[in-house]
N, C-alpha and C positions, 0 to 999 in steps of 0.2 A: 700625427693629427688625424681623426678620423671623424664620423656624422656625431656620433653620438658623445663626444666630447664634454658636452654640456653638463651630463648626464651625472657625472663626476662630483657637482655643486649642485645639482636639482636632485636628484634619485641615486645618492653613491651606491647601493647594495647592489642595485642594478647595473650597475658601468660596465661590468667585466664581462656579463654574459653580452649583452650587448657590443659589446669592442669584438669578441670572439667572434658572436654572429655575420657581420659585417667582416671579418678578416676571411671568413670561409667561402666568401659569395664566391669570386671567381676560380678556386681550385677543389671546394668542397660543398655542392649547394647541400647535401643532404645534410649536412651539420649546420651548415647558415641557418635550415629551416630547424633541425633540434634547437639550438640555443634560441633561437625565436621564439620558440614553445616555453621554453624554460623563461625566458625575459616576461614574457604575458605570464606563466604562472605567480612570477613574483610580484608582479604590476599590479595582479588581481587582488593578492594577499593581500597589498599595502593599500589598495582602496578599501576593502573592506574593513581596516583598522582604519584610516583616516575619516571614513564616512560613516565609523561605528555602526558597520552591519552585520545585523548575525549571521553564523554559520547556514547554510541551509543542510536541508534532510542531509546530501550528501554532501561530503569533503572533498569533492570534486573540480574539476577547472570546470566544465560542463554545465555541473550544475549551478555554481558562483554566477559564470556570465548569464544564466538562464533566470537568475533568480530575479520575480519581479521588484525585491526592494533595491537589488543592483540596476537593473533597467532604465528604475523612476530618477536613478542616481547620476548613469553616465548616459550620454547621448546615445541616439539609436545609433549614429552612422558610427560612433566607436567601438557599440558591443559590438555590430554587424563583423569590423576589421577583426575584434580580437576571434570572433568566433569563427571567421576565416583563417588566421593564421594558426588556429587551432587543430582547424581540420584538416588544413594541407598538411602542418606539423607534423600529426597523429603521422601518416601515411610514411613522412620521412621516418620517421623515430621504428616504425613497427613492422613496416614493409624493407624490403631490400632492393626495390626496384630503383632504377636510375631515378633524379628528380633534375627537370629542367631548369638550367641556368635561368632561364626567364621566370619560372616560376619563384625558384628561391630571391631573384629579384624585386617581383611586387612584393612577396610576402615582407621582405626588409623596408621595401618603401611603406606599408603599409603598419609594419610594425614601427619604424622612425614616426610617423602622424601619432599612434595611438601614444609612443613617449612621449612626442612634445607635448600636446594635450594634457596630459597627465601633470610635466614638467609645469606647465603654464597654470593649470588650475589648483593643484591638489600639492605643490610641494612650498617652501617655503622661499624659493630664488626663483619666481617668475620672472624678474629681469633680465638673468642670464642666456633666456631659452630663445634660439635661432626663430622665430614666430613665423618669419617669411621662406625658410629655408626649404629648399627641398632636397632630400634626399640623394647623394654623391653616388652612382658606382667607385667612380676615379678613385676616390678618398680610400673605398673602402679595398681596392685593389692594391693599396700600396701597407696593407695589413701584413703582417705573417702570422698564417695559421700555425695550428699545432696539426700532427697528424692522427691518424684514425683511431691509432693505437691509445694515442693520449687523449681523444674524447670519450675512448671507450672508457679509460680508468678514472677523468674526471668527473661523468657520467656515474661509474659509481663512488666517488666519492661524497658527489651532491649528497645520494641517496643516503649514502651512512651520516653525513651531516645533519639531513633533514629527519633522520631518526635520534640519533642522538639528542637534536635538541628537541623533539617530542618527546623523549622519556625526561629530558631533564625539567620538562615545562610540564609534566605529571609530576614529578616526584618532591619539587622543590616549587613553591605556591608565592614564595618570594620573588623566584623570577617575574613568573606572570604579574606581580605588583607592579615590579619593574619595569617591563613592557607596555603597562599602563599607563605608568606615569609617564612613559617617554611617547608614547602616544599622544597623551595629551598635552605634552611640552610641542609639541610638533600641528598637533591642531594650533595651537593658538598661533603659533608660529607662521602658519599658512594665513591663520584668516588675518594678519598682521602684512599679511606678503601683496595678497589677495585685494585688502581695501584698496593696494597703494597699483596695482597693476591695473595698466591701460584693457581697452578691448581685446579680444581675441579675435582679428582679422583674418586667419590663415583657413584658407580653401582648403579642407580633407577630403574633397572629393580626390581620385584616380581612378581616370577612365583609363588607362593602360590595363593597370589592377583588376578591372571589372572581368573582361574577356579571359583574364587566367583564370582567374574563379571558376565561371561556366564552366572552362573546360575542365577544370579540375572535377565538379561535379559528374559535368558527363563522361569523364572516364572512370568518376566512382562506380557510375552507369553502365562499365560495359564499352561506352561511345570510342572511340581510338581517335576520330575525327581525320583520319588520315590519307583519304580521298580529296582533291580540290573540289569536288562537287560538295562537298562536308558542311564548305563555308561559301558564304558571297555567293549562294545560289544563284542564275539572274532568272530572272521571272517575264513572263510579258502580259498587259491583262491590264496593268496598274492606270486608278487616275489620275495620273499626270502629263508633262506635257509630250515624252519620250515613250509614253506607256508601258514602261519599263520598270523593274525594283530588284534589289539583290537581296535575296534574304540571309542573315545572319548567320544560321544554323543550319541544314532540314538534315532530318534521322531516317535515315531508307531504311526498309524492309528486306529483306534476304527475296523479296521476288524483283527487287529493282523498282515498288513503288513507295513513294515518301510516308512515312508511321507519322510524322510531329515537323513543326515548321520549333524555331526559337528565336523570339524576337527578344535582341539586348538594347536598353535605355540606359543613359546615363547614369551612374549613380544616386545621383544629387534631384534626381526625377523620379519620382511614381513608375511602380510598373505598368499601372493602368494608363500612361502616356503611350506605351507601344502596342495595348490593345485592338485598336482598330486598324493599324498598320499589321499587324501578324495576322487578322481575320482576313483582311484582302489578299495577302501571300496565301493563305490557305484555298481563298476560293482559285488564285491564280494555280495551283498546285494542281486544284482537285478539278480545275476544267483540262490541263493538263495531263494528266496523268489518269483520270476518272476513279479517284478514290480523295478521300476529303481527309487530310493529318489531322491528327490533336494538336492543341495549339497552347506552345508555351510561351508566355512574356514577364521578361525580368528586368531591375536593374544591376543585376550580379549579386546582389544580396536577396532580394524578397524575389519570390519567383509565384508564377499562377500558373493555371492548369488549365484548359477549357475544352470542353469535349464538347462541343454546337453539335455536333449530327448525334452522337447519343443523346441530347435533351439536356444536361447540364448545363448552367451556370457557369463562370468562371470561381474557383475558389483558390485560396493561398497551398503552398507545395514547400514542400525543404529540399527541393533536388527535381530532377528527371527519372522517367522510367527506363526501365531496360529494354531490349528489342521484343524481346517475349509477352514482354507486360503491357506494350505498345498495342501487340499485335492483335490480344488479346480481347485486348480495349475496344480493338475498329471491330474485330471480328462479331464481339457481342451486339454491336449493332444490328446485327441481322440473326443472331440466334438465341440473342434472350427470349425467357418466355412469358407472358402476363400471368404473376403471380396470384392475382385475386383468383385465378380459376385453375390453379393448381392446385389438385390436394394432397392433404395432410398425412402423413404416417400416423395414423392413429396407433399402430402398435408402439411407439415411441412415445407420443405424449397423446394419448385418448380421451382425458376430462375433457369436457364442453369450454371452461375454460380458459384452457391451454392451446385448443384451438382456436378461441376465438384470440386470445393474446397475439399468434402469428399472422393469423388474417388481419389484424392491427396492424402489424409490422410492415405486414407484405402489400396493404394499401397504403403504407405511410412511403415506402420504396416504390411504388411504384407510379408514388406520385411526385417521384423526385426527390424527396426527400432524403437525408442520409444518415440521418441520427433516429434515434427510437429511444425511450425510456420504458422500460416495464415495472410495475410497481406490484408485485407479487408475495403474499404472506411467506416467511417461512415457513418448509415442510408441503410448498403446496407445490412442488416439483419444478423451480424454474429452471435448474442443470439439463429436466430431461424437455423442456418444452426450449431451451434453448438446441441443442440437438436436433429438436426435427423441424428447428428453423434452418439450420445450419444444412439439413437434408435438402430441405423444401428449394433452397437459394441453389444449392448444389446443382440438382436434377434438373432444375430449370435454367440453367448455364449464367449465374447473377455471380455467382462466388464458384473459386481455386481453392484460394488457401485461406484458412479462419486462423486468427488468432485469440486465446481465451484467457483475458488473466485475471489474477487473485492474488489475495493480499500475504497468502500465508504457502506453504508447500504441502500441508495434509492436503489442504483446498483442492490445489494444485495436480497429486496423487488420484484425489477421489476426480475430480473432472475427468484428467485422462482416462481412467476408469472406467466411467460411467463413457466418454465418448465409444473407447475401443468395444465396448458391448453393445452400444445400441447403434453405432455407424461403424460397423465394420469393413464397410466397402471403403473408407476412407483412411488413409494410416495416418496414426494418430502421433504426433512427438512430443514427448515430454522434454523440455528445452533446459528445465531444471537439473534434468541427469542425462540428457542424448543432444551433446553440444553440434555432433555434425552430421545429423540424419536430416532426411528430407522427407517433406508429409504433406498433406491436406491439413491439416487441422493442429495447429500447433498450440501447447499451453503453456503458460512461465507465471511466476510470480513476477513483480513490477519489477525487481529491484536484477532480476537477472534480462530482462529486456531491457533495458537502461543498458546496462553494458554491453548488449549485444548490439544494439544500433548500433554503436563505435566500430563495430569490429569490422576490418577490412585484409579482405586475402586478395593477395597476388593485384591490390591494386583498387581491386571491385569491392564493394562491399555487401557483405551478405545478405543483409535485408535493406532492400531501399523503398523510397519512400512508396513505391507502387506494390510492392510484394505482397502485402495482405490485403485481399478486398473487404472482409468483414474481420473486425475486432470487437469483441463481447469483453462488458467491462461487469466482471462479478463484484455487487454489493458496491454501487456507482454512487458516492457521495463528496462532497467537498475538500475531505481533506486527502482524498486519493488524485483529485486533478492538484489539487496542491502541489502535495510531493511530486505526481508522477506526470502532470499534463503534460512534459515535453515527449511522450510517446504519443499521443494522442494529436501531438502538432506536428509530429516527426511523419505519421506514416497517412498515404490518404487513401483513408478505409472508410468506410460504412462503418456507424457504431451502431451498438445498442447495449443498454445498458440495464443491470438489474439490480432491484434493494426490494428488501424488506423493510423498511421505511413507510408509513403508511401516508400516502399521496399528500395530504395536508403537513407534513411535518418535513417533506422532503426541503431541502433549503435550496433559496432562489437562483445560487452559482450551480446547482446541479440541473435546473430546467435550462437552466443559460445553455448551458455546456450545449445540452439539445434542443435547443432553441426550439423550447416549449413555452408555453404558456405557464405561469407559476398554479399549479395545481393540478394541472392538466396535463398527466402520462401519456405516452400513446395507448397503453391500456395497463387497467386496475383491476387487482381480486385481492379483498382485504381479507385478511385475518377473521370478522365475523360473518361473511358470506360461504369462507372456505369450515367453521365450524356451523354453521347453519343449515349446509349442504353435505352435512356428516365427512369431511373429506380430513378433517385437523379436530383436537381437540383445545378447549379454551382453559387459561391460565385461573386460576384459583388465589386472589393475594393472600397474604398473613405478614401485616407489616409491623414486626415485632420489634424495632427498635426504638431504644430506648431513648428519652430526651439526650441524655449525653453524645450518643453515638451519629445523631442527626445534626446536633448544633453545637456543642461541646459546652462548658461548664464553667460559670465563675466562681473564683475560691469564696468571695461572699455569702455563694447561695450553698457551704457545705456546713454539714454542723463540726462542732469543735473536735468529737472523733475520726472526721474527715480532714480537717485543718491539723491535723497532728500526724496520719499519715500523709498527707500531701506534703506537709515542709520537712518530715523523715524522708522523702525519696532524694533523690541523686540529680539535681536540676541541671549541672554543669556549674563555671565559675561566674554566671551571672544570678544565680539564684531563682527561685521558683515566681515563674510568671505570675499576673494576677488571675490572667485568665488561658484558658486553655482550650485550642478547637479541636475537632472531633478527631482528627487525624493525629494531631500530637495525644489527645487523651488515649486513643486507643495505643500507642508507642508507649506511652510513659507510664502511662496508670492500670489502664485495664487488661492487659494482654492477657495472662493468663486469665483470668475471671470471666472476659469478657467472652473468649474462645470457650470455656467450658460451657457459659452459659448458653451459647448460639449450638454445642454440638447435643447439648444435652435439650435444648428444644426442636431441634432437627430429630433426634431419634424418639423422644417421645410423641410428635405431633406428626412429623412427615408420613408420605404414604408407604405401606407393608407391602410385601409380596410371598410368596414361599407358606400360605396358609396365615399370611399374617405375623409368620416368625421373622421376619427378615427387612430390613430398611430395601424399598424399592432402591432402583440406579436413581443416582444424585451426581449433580454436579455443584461445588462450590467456590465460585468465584473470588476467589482471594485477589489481594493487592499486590503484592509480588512475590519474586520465588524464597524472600525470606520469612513471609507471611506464612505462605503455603505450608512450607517444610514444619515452622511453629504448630500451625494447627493439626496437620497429620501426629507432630512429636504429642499433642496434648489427647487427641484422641487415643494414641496407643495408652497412652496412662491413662485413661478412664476405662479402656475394651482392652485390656491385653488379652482375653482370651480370644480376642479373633485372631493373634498372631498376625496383626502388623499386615495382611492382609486385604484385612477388609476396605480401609479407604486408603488411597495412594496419591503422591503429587505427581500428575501429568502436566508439565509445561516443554518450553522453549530448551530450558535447560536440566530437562529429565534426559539421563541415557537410556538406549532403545526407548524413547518415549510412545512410537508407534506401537509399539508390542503390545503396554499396557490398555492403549489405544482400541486396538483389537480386542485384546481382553475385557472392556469396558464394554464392548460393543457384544458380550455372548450374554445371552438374558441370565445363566445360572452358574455364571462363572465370576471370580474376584478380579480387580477388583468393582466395590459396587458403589464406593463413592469418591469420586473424582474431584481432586482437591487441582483446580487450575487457576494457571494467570495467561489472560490472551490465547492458550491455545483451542481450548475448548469452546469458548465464547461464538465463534460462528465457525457454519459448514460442517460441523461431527455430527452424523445421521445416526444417531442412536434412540427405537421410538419406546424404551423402555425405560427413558426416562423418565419418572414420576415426580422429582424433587429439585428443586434451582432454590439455591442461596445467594443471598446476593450479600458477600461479605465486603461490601470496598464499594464507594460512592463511583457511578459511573457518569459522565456529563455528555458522553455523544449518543444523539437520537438514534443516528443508524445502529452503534454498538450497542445499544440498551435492547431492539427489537431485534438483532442479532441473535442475544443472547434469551431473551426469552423464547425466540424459537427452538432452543434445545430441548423444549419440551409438548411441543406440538403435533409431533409423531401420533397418528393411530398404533396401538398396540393391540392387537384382538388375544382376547383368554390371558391376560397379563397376570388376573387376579384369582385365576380358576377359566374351566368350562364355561365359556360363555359369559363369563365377567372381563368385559372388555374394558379398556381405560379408555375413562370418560373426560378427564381432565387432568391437571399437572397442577401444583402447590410453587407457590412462588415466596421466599421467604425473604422480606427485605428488613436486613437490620442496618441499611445507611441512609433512610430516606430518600431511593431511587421513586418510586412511584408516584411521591408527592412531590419531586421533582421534577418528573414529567409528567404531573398531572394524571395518571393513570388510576383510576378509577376501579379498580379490578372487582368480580364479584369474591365476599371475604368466604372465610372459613374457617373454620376451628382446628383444621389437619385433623389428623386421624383418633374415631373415641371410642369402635366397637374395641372388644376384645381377641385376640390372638384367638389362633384354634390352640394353639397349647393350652391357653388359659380357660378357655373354655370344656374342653375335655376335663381337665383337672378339674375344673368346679360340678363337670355332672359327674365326674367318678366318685366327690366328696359327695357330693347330692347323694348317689345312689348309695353309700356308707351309712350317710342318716338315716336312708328311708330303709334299708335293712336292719337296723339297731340290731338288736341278739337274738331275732328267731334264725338268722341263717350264721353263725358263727365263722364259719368256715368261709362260703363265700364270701362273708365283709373281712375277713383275715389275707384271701389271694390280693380282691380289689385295693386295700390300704397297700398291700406290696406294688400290685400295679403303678397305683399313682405315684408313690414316692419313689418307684424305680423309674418310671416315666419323666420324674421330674426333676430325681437328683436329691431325693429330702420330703418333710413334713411339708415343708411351703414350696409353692409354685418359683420355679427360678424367676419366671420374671416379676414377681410380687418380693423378692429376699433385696433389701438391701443389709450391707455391709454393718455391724455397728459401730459406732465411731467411738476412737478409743478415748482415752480420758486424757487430757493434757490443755492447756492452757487457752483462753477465747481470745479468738484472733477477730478485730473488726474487718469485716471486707466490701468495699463499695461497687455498686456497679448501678450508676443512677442515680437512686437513694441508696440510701447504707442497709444493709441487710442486717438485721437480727445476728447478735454475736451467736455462733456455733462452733460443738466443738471440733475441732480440726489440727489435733495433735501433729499428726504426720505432713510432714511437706508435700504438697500439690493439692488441686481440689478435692472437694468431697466428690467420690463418684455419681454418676448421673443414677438413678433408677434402673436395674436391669429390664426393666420392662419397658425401655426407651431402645433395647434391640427387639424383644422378642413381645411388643406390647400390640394392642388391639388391630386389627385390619381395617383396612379404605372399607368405609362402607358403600 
């Protein structure tokens, strides 16, 4: 007989790990706490199938308990437990260090609360479930474990189990029917259980539980707590009747004065209950000792932080500092410096500005604040004005270590970058590829900081919550605290954040975040100030698409040579819809036609470089990496003589995709148009760019201005000697601009003529205007032009003649005029669509 017994007719799946966990408590806690981990990972699973929640970003235990529509589902005091015995788990499962009997104790008792709970509400034998029980040692001593050897290899058999039935739940779509149905046999089941079950009476509070916790935290800390003075400090000072108090915790300093006092409350209590009891220990501390601690008060789950003699506030914490970080903390009290009167490295960030952006910052800090929002145009250098904020906080002893993150790893690459060159006093680590270096200034993508908060050596963990004091959130929008807010909860930094988002469209979860005012950054420089002030140049629309591609198309509105290929195509075994939206038309119907027609108006319209011979750098925004590849295969069969060259797919899923990257990046070198999905779209510093496609409906505000910045770069002599580029062509064939309202000023794209073509016609000119008095001369020149150009006709005036063979109807919109188009694929675009007129 053992606690979980129950468990057998409420949660069978669960029984075994749970019998095991409790057989290990008294001869094996580090496995007691493994199968604990393992019991909560399944627990978790089975709520979010009973409570029909989806997956979040990650597949994580982490992220599940973290997720808000898990949160709004189970009670705080149960996520609290599970996310406890999650992080003591981790430690058992990854670490090799001893785990105390006591420990793996709570965690079983705490783990027993979260099953009945579960057992009581969410399974379909709520009657069965012990409601009043607590939790047995005795029971669970009279277990037999298995040994070390054999949790190693059960351990990995889970794991081959837990693959195995992922591949079979890819591969076979019937199972997953199956799992659904029995899902939903078991909802109904519960909520049948559920009408008929009385109240849930049972106390989950454990105050025993509470105090392991703390400590468990604070030796994630560093803390050993292994001094008697550690705990039950006594104090004298206090008002009461003995004038006396013992305090909880306090964290000494390596000079024998107290860093932090830690005042613990009940669970089932507020932290803010132990508030004014840890302030009077501190004053008792700091008349004592003549130094004032930082002051933390918890109830073992929620914890705060309160630094009274540095000017702060109390705010929420996930843990304690380390001794360093403690020390740190007091020391700056006396050797910050007031940042309004520090200045700027103008060789770093020197625009008017970019200085005044940090002097925003640095009055917003120093007025206690600790969040900043900067709302800054693309192209108008916020990398490098973040940098000599990053100096400015340095110098003046406010910031250690920075951390910088970003959504992508080019990103990622280029910040490091740009840090190691303009703050070179500080070493820079890229976290991305330098897992155990130590720096000033650290950078990662989200999704490798996520895993690295977990990580825990020799006990400690390596970045705790005190370790960064400033973290900079590149391109700071709502669905980035989405996925990634548990870093931004996890560490307590100073933030600031930046987008290209223009202040009005920024949305109201992202001023939340920094508890701003909705509309109101800490400071703005738009996009028309930053071209007004010659520093960017402004976007050019041409919103060429066609009603299909914007709204899609009813078979009604086609005529009857459109009704006869539409019901000729390949529907599937439901047949041809009656109507079709934009995204299936361009799948189904348009793809080739519709691609030829988008490249063949890109190179006739877009802007020229090379004397006008040559399609300026472009970038084209495709839909995904099947799109992309599509459209590079259809441009080679319109331009094979560029030799496959000239435009390339750079994504996610390009190999060496950086190389090309680079190569994009040289003004006269291939290739020169850039066929992307998501990688190109923000952060690629290329200002030679002249042309944006927008082939794929985009619907986020930030990614829409993202990506228009690709082409906002000043470029000087782009066009020639002193023909600077004055502007960028924006080509939208999805109805992005009318989707955001964008207003852009239009234009026809490009209508002078090439210098090829021009030469050509005055070398033809100057043939007429010599007729037959100079024989000879008009004999060299006719050689000229035609060796110059390949022929009688200008190459880019020659099209192809098309051969003779059968009229093929082809839609794109309306129906085009039947043409002839004997050979399979389109008719070629105009050559004078590569080598045609120059940007005027």
């Amino acid at each position: 007989m053992g606690n979980f017994d129950f468990v057998r007719q409420t949660l069978p799946s669960l029984h075994d790990d749970c019998a095991r966990a409790e057989s290990y408590l008294s001869s094996d806690p580090r496995s007691a706490c493994f199968y604990s981990r393992r019991v909560v990972e399944e627990l978790v699973g089975y709520l979010y199938d009973v409570l029909s929640l989806r997956t979040p970003y990650r597949d994580d235990l982490a992220a599940k308990i973290g997720d808000p529509a898990f949160k709004a589902k189970v009670p705080q005091g149960i996520g609290q437990k599970l996310t406890a015995i999650r992080r003591i788990a981790n430690t058992a499962v990854h670490e090799n260090r001893q785990i105390r009997p006591d420990v793996s104790l709570a965690v079983l008792r705490e783990l027993f609360n979260v099953v009945v709970w579960t057992s009581y509400h969410h399974s379909p034998s709520p009657d069965v479930v012990p409601l009043q029980a607590q939790f047995d040692p005795a029971l669970a001593a009279k277990a037999a474990p298995l040994s070390r050897e054999e949790v190693a290899r059960l351990a990995a058999k889970f794991r081959e189990q837990d693959e195995a039935h992922a591949r079979e739940l890819a591969e076979k779509n019937e199972r997953l029917a199956q799992h659904e149905a029995e899902i939903a046999q078991l909802k109904a089941q519960i909520a049948a259980a559920q009408a008929a079950a009385a109240p849930d009476t049972r106390d989950y509070d454990e105050a025993a539980a509470r105090d392991l916790f703390i400590d468990v935290l604070l030796n994630e800390a560093g803390w050993e707590l292994a001094e008697q003075r550690d705990r039950e400090f006594e104090v004298t000072g206090m008002p009461n009747a003995e004038g006396k108090g013992f305090v909880d915790y306090v964290l000494w300093g390596a000079d024998g004065l107290p860093l932090a006092v830690v005042e613990a409350k009940r669970t089932a209590k507020s932290p803010e209950v132990g508030q004014q009891q840890a302030k009077l220990y501190a004053d008792c501390l700091e008349k004592q000792f003549g130094r004032r601690p930082v002051i933390f008060y918890t109830n073992g789950y929620e914890h705060r932080i309160w630094d009274d003699a540095g000017g702060y506030p109390p705010r929420e914490t996930q843990g304690f500092y380390t001794r360093d970080e403690l020390e740190l903390l007091i020391q700056r009290r006396r050797t910050k410096l007031p940042l309004s009167s520090a200045p700027v490295n103008t060789d770093i960030a020197g625009r008017p500005y970019q200085v005044r952006a940090i002097k925003a910052v640095s009055d917003a800090f120093d007025r206690k604040q600790r969040e900043a929002l900067l709302v800054m145009a693309t192209g108008s250098g916020k990398t490098r004005t973040t940098i000599a904020l990053v100096d400015l906080l340095q110098k003046t002893n406010w910031v250690k270590r920075v951390l910088f993150l970003a959504d992508r790893t080019a990103l990622v690459n280029q910040a490091a970058n740009a840090f190691k060159e303009h703050l070179s006093g500080s070493t820079t680590v890229n976290l991305v590829t330098e897992k155990a270096v130590e720096g000033r200034v650290y950078v990662s993508t989200y999704p490798t900081m996520m895993n690295l908060i977990n990580e825990v050596d020799g006990g400690v963990r390596r970045f705790g919550p005190g370790y960064f004091d400033l973290i900079v959130i590149d391109e700071a929008h709502r669905s980035v605290y989405a996925k990634y807010g548990a870093i931004f909860d996890y560490f307590d930094a100073m933030l600031v954040g930046l987008t290209a988002t223009p202040k009005d469209e920024v949305d109201h979860n992202t001023y939340r975040l920094f508890h701003l005012e909705d509309g109101v950054p800490t400071d703005n420089y738009s996009l028309d100030e930053a071209v007004d002030a010659g520093y960017l140049v402004p976007p050019k629309g041409i919103s060429v698409g066609t009603q299909f591609l914007r709204s899609g198309i009813k078979y009604d509105d086609l005529t009857e040579e459109e009704k006869d290929q539409w019901d000729a195509l390949d529907w599937g075994e439901d047949g041809p819809p009656d109507e079709v939206g934009a995204e299936e038309l361009n799948r189904f119907l348009f793809n080739e036609d519709t691609v030829d027609k988008v490249l063949e108006t890109l190179m006739m319209q877009g802007y020229k470089v090379a004397g006008g011979d040559r399609l300026g750098k472009t970038i084209i925004f495709a839909k995904s990496q099947k799109h992309a590849e599509f459209i590079e295969k259809r441009f080679n069969l319109a331009y094979p003589e560029l030799a496959g060259r000239f435009a390339r797919v750079i994504t996610h899923g390009t190999p060496y995709a950086q190389s090309l990257i680079d190569d994009f990046s040289i003004r006269d070198k291939a290739p020169h148009v850039a066929i992307s999905v998501d990688m190109l779209d923000t952060g690629i510093d290329v200002p030679e760019v002249v042309n944006l496609v927008f082939f794929k409906m985009v619907r986020s505000k930030s990614k829409f201005w993202q990506m228009i910045g690709r082409g906002t770069r000043l470029c000087p002599d782009l066009f020639g000697p002193g023909e600077d580029k004055e502007d960028f062509l924006v080509f939208d064939f999805c109805g992005n601009l009318e989707y955001f309202s964008q207003d852009l000023p239009g234009s026809q794209g490009q209508l002078q003529k090439s210098l090829s073509q021009r030469l050509f016609e005055a070398r033809l000119g100057l043939v007429t205007a010599l007729g037959s008095d100079e024989p000879n001369l008009r004999s060299s020149t006719v050689k000229n032009a035609a060796r110059g150009r390949g022929g009688d006709e200008p190459r880019q005036l020659r099209r192809p003649a098309a051969p003779p063979g059968r009229r093929k109807v082809r839609i794109c919109g309306r129906v085009e005029r039947a043409r002839a188009a004997g050979r399979r694929g389109p008719a070629r675009p105009r050559r004078s669509a590569i080598l045609g007129p120059r940007r005027r």
